[in-house]
C-alpha positions as CSV (number, residue, x, y, z in Angstrom):
1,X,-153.1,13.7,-17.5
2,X,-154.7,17.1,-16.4
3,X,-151.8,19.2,-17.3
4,X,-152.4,17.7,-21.1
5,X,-156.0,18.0,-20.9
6,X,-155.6,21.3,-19.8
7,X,-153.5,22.2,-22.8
8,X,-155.7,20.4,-25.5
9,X,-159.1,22.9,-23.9
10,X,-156.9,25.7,-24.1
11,X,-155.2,25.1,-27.9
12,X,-159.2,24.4,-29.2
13,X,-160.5,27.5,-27.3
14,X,-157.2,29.8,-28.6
15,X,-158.1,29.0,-31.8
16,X,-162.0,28.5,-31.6
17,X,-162.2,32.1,-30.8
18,X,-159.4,33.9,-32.8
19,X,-161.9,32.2,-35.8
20,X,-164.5,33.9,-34.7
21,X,-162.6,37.2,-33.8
22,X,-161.2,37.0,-37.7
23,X,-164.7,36.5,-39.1
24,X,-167.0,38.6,-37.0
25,X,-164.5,41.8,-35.3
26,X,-163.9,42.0,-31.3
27,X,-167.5,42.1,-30.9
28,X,-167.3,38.1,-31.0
29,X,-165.5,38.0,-28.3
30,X,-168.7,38.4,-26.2
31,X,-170.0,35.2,-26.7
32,X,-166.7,33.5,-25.7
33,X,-166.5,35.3,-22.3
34,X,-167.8,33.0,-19.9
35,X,-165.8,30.1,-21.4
36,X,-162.6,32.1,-21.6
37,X,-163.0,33.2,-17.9
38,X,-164.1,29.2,-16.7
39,X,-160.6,28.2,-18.4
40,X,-158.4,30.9,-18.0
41,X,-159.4,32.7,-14.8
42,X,-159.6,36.0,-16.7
43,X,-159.4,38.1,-20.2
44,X,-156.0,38.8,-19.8
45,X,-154.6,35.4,-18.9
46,X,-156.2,34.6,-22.3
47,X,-154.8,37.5,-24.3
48,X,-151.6,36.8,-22.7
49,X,-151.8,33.3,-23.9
50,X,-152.7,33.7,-27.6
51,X,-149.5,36.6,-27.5
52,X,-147.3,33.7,-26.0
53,X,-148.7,31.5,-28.9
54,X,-147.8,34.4,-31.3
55,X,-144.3,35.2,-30.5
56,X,-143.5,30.8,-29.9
57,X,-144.4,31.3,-33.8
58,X,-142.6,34.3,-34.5
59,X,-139.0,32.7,-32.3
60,X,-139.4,29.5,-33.9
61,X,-139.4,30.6,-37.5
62,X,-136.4,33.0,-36.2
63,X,-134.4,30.2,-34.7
64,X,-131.4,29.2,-37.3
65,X,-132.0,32.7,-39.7
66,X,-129.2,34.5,-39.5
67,X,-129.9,37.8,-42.0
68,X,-133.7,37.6,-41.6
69,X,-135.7,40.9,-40.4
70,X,-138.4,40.5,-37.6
71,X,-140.8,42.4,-39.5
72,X,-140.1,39.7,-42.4
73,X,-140.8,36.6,-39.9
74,X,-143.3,38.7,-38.1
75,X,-145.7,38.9,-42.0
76,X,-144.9,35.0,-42.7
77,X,-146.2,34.1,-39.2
78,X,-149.2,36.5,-39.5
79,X,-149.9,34.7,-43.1
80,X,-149.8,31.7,-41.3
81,X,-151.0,32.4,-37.8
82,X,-153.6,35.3,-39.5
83,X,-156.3,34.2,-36.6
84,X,-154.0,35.1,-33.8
85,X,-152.7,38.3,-35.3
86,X,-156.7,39.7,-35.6
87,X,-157.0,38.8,-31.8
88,X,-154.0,40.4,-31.2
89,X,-155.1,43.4,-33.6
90,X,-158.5,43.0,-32.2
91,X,-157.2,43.8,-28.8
92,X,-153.9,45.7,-29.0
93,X,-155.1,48.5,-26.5
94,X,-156.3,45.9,-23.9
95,X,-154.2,46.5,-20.9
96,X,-152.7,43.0,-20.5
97,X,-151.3,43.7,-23.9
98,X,-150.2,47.2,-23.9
99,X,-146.7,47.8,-23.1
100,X,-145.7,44.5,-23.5
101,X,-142.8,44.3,-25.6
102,X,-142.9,42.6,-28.9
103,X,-140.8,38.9,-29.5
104,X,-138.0,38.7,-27.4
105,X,-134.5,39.8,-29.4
106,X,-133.0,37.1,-30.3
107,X,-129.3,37.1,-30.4
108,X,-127.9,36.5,-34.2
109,X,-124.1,35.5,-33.8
């Protein structure tokens, strides 16, 4: 039951703070620190998590579209994901999330 619990902390925190990012800037990530680091060990284990959230979106509304561009799937998955995407904006130059590459190809044939 820990694994789940673990899970249900981290989905209420993701979100809990990539509100607060969206309302208030990066600046609100202050007052989330210390309970980012208690769950997730460190800053980039978090960013790392809410880009894993992201691009789960972004392959899930790809899986099955043939003819449909990333950047298309990418804007309908920021319209409905617009939380994670002002983390992700937020923090783009973070080191855990520069030079990652962006949703994994996926294959169209």
């Amino acid at each position: 039951m820990a694994g789940w619990e673990q899970t249900h902390r981290r989905y209420e925190l993701v979100y809990a703070v990539a509100a607060d990012v969206a309302r208030r800037g990066p600046v609100a990530m202050d007052e989330w620190q210390q309970r980012v680091e208690a769950e997730y060990g460190s800053t980039d284990t978090f960013l790392l998590d809410v880009r894993r959230r992201w691009d789960l979106a972004v392959t899930a509304r790809l899986d099955g579209r043939r003819c449909q561009r990333l950047a298309a799937v990418e804007a309908e998955v920021g319209r409905a994901n617009a939380d994670l995407r002002e983390v992700l904006s937020a923090f783009a130059d973070h080191p855990a999330l520069t030079g990652r590459t962006r949703t994994p190809a996926v294959s169209i044939a």
